[in-house]
GULO-151786 format. One line per field, with one value per residue: x, y, z of N, C-alpha, C in turn; residue number from 1; residue in three letters. Coordinates in pm, whole numbers, plus 50000, padded with zeros to 5 digits. Each point is the difference from the previous one (the first is absolute). Layout:
N
n_px	(X,...) .
n_py	(Y,...) .
n_pz	(Z,...) .
ca_px	(X,...) .
ca_py	(Y,...) .
ca_pz	(Z,...) .
c_px	(X,...) .
c_py	(Y,...) .
c_pz	(Z,...) .
k	(NUM,...) .
r	(ALA,...) .
END
This chain:
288
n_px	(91926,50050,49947,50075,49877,50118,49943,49992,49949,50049,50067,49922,50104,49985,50087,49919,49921,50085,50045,49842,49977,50145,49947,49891,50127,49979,49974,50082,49933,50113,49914,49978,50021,49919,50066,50040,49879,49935,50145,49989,49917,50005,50127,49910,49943,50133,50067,50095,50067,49944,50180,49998,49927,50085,49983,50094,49943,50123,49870,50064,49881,50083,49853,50013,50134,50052,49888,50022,50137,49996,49911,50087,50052,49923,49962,50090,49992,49918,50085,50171,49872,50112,49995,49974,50071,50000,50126,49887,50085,49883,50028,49957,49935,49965,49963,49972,49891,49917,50003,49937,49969,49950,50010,49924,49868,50052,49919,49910,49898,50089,50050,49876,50033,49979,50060,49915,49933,49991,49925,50054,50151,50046,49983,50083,50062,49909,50002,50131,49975,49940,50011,50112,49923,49971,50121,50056,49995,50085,49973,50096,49954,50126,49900,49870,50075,50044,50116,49996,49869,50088,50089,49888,49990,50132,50061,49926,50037,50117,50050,50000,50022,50000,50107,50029,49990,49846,50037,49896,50015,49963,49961,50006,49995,50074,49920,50042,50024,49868,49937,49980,50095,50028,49934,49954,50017,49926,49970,49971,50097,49973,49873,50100,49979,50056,50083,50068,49890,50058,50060,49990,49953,50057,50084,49892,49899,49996,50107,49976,49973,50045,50040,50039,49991,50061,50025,49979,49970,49996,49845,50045,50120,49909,49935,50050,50073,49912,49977,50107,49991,49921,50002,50066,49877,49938,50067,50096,49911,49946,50083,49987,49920,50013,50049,49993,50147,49923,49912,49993,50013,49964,50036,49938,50092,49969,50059,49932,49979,49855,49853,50090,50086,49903,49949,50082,50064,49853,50065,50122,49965,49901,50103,50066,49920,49978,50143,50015,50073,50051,50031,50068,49958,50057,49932,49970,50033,50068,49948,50065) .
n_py	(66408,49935,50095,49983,50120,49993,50057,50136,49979,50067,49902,50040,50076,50079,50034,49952,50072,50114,50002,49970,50115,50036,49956,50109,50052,50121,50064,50050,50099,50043,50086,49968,50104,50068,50041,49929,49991,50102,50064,49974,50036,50108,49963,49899,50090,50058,50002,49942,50065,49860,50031,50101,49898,49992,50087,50019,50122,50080,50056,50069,50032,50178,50011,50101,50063,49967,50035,50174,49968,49936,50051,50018,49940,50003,50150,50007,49937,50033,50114,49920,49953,50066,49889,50045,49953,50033,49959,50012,50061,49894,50080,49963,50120,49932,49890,50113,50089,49858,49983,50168,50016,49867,50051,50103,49954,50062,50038,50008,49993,49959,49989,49924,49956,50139,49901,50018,49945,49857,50053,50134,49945,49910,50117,50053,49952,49992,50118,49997,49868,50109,50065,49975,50087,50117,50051,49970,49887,50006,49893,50000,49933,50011,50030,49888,50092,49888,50018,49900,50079,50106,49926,49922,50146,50065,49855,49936,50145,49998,49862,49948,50180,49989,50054,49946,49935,49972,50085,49899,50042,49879,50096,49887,50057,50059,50026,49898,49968,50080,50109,49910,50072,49909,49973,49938,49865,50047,49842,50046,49897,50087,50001,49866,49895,49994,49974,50167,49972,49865,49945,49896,50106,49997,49965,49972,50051,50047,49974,49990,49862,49955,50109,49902,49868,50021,50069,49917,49941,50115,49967,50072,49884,49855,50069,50012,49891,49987,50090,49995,49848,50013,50109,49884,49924,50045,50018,49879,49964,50108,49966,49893,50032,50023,49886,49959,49957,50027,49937,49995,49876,50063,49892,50046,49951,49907,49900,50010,49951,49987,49985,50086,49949,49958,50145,50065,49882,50007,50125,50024,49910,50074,50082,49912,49896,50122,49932,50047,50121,49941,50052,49990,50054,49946,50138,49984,49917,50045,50128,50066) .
n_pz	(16632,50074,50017,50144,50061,50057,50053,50081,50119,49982,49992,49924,49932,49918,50053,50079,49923,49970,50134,50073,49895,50058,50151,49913,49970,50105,49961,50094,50011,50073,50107,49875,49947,50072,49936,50061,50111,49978,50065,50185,50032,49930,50088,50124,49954,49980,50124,49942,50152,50014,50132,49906,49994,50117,49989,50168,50043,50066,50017,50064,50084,49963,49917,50010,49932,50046,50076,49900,49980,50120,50072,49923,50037,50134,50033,50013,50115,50055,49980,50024,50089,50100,50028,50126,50073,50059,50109,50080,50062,50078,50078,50081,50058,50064,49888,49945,50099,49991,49891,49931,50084,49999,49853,50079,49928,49871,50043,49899,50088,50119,49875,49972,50133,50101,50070,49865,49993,50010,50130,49965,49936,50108,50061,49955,49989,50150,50036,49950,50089,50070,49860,50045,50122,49956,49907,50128,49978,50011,50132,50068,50126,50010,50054,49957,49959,49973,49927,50070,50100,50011,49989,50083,50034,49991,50000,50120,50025,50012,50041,49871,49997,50152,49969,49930,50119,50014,50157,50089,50116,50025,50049,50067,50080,50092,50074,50076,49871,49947,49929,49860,49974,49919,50080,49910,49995,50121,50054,50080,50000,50087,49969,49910,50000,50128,49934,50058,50037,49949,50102,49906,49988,50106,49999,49876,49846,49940,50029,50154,49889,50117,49904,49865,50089,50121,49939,49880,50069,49996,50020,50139,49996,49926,50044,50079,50046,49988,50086,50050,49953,50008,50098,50003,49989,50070,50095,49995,49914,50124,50090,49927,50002,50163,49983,50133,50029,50160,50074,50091,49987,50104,50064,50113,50073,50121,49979,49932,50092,50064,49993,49939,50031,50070,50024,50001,50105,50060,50037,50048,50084,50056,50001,50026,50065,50021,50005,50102,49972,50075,50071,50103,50123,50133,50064,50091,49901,50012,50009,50101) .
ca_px	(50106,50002,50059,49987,50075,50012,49971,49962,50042,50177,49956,49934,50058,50040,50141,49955,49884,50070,50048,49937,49974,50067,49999,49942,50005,50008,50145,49990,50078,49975,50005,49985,49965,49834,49994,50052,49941,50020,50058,50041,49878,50015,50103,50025,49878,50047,50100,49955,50023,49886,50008,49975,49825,49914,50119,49946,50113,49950,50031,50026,49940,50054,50004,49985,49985,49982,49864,49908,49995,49965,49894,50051,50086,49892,49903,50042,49965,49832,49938,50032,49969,50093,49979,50073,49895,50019,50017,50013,50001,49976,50041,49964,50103,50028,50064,50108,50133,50129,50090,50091,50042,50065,50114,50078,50024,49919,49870,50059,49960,50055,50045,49848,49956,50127,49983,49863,49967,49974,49840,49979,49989,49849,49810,50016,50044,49870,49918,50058,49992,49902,49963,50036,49970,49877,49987,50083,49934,50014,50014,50053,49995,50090,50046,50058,50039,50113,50070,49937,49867,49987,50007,49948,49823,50069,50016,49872,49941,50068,50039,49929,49904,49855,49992,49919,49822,49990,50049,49987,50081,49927,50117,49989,50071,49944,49988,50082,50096,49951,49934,50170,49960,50008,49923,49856,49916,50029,49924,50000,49910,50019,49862,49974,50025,50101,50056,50045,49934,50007,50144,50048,49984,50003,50124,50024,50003,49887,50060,49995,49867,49942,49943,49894,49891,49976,49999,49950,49904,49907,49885,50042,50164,49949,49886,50068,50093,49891,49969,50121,50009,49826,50076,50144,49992,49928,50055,50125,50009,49967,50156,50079,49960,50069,50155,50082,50106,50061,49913,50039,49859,50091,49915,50036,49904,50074,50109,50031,50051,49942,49892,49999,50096,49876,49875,50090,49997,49871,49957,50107,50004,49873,50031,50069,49883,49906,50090,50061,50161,49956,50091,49944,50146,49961,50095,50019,49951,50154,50005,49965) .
ca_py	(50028,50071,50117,50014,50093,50000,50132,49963,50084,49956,49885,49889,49832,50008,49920,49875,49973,50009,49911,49913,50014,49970,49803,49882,50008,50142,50123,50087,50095,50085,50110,50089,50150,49988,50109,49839,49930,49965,49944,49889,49919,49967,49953,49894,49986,49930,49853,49843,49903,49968,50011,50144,50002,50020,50139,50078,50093,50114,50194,50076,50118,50017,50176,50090,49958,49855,49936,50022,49933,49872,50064,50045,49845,49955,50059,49935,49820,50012,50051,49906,49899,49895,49922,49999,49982,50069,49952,50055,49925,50126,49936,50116,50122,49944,49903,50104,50069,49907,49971,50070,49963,49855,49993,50127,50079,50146,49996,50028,50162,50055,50132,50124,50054,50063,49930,49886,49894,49870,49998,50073,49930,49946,50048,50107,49848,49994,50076,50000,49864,49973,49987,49900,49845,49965,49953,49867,49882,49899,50100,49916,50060,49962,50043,49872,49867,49962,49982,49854,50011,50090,49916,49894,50059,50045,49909,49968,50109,49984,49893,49961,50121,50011,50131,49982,50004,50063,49886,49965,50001,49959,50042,49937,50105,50011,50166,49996,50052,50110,49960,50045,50156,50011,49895,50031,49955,49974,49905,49974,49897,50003,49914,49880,49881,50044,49900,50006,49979,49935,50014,49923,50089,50159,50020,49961,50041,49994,49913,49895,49935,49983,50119,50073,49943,50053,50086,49979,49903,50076,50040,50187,50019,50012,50124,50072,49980,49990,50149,50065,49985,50063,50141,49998,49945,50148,50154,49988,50002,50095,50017,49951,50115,50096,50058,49999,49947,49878,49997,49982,49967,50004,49889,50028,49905,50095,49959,49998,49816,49911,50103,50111,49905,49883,50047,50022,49840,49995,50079,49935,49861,50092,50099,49931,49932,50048,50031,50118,50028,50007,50029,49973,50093,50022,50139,50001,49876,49956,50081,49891) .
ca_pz	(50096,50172,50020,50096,50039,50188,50100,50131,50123,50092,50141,49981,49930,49878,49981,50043,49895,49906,49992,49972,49869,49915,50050,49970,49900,49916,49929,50049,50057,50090,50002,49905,49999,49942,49836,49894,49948,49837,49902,50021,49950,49869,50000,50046,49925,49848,49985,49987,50088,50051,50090,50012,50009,50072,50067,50110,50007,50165,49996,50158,49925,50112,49976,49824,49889,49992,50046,49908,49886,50040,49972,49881,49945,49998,49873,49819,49941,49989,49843,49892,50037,50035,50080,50144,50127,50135,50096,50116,50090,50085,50114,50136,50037,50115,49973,49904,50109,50071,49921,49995,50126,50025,49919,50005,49863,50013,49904,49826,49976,50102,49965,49956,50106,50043,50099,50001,50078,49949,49985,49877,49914,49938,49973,49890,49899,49977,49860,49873,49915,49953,49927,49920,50047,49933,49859,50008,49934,50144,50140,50129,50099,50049,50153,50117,49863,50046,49882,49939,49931,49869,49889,49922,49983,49861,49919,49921,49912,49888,49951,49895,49916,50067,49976,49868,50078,50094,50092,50139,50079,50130,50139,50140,50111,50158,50046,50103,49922,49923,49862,49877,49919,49862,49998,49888,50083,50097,50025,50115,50044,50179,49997,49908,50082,49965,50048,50114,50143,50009,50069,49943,49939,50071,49969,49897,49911,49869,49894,50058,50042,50134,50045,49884,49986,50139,49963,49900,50082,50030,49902,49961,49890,49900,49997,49984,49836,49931,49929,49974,49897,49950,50017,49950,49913,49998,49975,49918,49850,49960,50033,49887,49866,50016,49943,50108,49971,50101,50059,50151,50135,50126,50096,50138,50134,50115,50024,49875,49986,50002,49959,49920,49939,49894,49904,49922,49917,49897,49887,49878,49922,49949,49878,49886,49909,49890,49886,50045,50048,50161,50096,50173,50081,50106,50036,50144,50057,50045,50119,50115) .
c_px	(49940,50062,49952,50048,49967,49988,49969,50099,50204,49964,49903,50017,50033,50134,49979,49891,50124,50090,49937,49991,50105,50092,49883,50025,49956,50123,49943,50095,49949,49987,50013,49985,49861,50022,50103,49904,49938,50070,50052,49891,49995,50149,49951,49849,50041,50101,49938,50034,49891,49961,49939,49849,49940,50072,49897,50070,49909,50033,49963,49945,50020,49918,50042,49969,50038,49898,49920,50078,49972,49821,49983,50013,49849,49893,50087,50072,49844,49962,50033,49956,50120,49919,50074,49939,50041,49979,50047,50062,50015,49997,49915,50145,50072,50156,50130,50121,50075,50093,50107,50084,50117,50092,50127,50037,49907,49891,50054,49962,49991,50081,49908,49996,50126,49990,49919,50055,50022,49873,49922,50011,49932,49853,50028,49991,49879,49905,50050,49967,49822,49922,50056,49979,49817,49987,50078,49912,50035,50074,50048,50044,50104,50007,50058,50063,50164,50088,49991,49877,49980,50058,49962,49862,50030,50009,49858,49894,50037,50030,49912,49948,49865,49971,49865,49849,49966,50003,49971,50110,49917,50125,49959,50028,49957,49924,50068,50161,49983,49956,50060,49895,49970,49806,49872,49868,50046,49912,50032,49967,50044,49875,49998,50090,50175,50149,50085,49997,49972,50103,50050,50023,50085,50149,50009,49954,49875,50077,49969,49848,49921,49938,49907,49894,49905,49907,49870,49873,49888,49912,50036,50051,49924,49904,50131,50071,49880,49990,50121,50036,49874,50103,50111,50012,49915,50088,50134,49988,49971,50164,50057,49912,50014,50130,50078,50114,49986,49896,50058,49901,50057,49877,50074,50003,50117,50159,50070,50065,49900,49894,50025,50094,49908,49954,50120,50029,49929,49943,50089,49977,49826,50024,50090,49918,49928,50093,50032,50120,49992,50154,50013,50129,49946,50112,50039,49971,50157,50003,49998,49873) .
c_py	(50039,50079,50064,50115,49979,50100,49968,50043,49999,49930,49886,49811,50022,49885,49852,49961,49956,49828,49835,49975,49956,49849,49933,50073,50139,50034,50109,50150,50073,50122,50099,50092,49992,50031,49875,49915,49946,49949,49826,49898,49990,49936,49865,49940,49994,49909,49866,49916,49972,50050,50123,50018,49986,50095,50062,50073,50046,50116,50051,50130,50070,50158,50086,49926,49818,49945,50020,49923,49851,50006,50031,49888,49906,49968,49999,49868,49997,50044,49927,49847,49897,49936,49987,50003,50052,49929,50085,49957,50126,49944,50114,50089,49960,49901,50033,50012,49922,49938,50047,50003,49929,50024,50127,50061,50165,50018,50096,50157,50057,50139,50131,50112,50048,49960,49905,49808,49886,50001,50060,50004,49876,49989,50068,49868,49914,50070,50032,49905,49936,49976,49881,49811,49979,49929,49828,49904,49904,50143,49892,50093,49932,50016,49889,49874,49977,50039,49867,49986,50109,49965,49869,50054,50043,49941,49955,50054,50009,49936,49923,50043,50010,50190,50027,50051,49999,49862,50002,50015,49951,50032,49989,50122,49969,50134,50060,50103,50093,49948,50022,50085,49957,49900,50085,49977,49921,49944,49984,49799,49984,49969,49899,49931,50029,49828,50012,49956,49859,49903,49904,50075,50145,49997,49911,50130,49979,49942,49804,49982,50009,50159,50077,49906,50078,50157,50014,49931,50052,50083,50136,50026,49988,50068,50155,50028,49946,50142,50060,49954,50052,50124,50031,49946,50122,50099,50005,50006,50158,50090,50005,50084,50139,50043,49937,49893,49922,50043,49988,49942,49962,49926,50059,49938,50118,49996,49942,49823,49882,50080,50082,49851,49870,50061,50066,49925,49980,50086,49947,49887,50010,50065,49898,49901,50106,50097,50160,49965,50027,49970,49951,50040,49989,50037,49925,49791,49980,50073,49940,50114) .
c_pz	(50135,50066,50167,50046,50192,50072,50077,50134,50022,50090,49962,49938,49868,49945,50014,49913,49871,49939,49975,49863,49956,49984,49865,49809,49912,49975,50133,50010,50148,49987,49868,49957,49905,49843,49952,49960,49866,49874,50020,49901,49812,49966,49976,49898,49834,50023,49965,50100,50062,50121,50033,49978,50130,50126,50083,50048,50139,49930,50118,49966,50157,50013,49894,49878,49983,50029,49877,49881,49957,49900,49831,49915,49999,49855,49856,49999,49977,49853,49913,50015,50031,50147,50103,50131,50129,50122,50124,50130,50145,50152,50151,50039,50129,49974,49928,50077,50100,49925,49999,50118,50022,49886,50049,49825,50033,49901,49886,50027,50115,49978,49968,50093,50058,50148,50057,50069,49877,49957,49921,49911,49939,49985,49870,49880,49963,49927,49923,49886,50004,49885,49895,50108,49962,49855,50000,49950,50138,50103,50084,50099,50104,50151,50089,49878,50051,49843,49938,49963,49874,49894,49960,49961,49849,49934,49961,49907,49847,49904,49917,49932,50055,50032,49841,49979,50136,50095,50111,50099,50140,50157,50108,50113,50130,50001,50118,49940,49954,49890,49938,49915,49869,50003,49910,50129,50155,50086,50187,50077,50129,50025,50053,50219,50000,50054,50071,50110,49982,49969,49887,49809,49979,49931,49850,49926,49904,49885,50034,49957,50105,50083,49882,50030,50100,49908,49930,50086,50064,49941,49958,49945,49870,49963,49957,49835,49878,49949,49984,49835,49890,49954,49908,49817,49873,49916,49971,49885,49933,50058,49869,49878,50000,49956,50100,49957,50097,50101,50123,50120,50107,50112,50102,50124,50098,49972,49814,49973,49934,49920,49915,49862,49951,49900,49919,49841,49945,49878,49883,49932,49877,49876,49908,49973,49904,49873,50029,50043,50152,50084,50148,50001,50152,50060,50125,50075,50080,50100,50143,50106) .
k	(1,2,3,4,5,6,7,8,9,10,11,12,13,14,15,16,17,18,19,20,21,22,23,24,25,26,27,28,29,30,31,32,33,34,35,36,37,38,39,40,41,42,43,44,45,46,47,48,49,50,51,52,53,54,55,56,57,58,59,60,61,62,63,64,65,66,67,68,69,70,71,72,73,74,75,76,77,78,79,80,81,82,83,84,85,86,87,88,89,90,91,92,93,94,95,96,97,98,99,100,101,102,103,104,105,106,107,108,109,110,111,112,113,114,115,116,117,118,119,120,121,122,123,124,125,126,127,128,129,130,131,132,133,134,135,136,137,138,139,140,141,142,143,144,145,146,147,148,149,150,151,152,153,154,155,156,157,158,159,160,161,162,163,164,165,166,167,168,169,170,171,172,173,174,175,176,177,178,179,180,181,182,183,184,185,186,187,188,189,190,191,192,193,194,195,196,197,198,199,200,201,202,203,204,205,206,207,208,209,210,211,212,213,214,215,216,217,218,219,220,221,222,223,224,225,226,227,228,229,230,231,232,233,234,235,236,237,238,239,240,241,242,243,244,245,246,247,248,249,250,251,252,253,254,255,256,257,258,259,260,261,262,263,264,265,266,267,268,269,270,271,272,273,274,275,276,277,278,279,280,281,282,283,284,285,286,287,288) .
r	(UNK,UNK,UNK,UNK,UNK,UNK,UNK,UNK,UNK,UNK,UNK,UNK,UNK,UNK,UNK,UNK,UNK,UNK,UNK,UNK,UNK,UNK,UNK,UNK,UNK,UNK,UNK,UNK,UNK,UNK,UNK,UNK,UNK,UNK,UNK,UNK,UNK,UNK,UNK,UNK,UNK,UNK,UNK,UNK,UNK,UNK,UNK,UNK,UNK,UNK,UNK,UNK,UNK,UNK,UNK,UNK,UNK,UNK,UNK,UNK,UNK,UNK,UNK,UNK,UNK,UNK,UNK,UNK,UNK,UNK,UNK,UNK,UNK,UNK,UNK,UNK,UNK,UNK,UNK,UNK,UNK,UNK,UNK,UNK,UNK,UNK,UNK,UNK,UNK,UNK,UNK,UNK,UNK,UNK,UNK,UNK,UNK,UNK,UNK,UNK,UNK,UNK,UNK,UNK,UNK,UNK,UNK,UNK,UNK,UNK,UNK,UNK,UNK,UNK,UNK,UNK,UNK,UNK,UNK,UNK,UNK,UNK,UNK,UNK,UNK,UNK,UNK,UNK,UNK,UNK,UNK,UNK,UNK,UNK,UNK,UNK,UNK,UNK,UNK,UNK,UNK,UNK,UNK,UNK,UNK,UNK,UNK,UNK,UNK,UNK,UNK,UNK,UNK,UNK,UNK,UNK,UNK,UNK,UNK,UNK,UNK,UNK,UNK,UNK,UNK,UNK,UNK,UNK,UNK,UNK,UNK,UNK,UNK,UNK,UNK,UNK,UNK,UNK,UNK,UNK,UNK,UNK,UNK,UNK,UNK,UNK,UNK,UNK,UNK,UNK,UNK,UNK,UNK,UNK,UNK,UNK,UNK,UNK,UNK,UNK,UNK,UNK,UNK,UNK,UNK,UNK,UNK,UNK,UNK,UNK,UNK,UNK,UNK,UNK,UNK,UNK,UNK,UNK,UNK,UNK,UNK,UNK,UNK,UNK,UNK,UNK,UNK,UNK,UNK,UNK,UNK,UNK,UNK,UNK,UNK,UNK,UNK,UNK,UNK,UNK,UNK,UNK,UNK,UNK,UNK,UNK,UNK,UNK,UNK,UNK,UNK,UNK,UNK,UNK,UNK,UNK,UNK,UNK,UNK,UNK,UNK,UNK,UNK,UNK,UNK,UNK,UNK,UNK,UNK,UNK,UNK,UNK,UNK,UNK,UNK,UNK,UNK,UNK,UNK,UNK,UNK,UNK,UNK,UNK,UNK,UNK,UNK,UNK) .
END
């Protein structure tokens, strides 16, 4: 059975994760009271509805005793070797407070505080959920994610029991955009020949041939990606004995379009010739 637990920041996307899961066939619940869990889970773990094998649920962890029983529920699925995985979803403090903003909603723990701020609350929410963004198995970092990109990152995560094992996530970005928070590994290629600056180029992609060739054509580019794969080839298999659920390799260029989006491509298309579970997500190629 699959058993999905959703956390993570107010604001961040939860409802929008929830829902991806439940476009590709979970049993979901919302917002749950942490001390059901258990029983939800030995519910859907003796039914015979097939439908009830693969169940994701949001728990809203708001402080006290709901933060410690969450915590509770944890450690006795652990003692009874129930199987579950933890989905983070985490977003910048910055990005929070425009939301919140732009919705005119009230933060959950705006009430913590006796005239306190948005801002406080959500720094507080932050170290509240720290510890459970350490024990997460997966981490998404929603800052520059659109609701259409957080659910095809969800879906692809998900979909076919790739939760099961362990899983590549190759993530194209700009830096121009910021760095995404959830990244394992983080590959700078602002180095490499760039196809901006060449005008027949400049307004296509790393999805376009004519800029993976442009790209790829250069002794530095293959020197380069020569040891990045050496490195990678290296030290992923020691990711995966670690225990890890989802690896994160994050390719960087300025602008997150051309350069960060070939080698991206390349790692991916890299990790599934050698019979790995492998992923591509490019954060920022649409950006203008």
């Amino acid at each position: 059975m699959e058993f999905i637990i959703i956390t993570g920041l107010s604001g961040a996307g939860k409802s929008h994760a929830l829902r991806a899961l439940e476009d590709i066939g979970f049993y979901c619940v919302d917002n749950i009271p942490p001390a059901m869990l258990s029983t939800l889970y030995e519910l859907c773990e003796k039914s015979s509805d097939t439908r009830m094998k693969q169940v994701a649920v949001v728990v809203d962890v708001r402080g006290g005793e709901v933060f410690d029983t969450l915590f509770e529920q944890l450690r006795h699925f652990h003692t009874e070797g129930k199987k579950y995985k933890i989905l983070f979803l985490d977003a910048k403090s910055d990005v929070l407070l425009i939301r919140y903003k732009e919705t005119r909603r009230k933060h959950p723990l705006a009430e913590s505080f006796d005239g306190g701020t948005s801002e406080e609350a959500v720094l507080l929410e932050k170290e509240l959920m720290k510890p459970f963004k350490a024990r997460a198995d997966y981490i998404i970092d929603t800052s520059y994610m659109a609701p259409k990109q957080l659910k095809e990152r969800v879906t692809t995560m998900f979909s076919d029991n790739s939760s099961e094992g362990f899983i590549i996530t190759c993530l194209s970005f700009g830096f121009k955009y910021g760095i995404p928070l959830e990244a394992d590994l983080l590959f700078d290629v602002r180095c490499l020949p760039n196809p901006f600056y060449v005008k027949e180029l400049k307004e296509l992609t790393g999805l376009d041939e004519s800029v993976r060739e442009y790209v790829l054509k250069f002794p530095e580019t293959q020197m380069y990606i020569e040891k990045l794969l050496s490195l990678l080839d290296y030290s992923v298999p020691m990711y995966k004995e670690e225990g890890k659920s989802e690896l994160v390799i994050a390719i960087g260029c300025t602008g997150g379009k051309h350069r960060s989006v070939t080698l991206a491509r390349l790692l991916n298309s890299h990790f599934i010739e050698q019979g790995q579970k492998s992923t591509l997500h490019h954060r920022d190629i649409w950006k203008a």
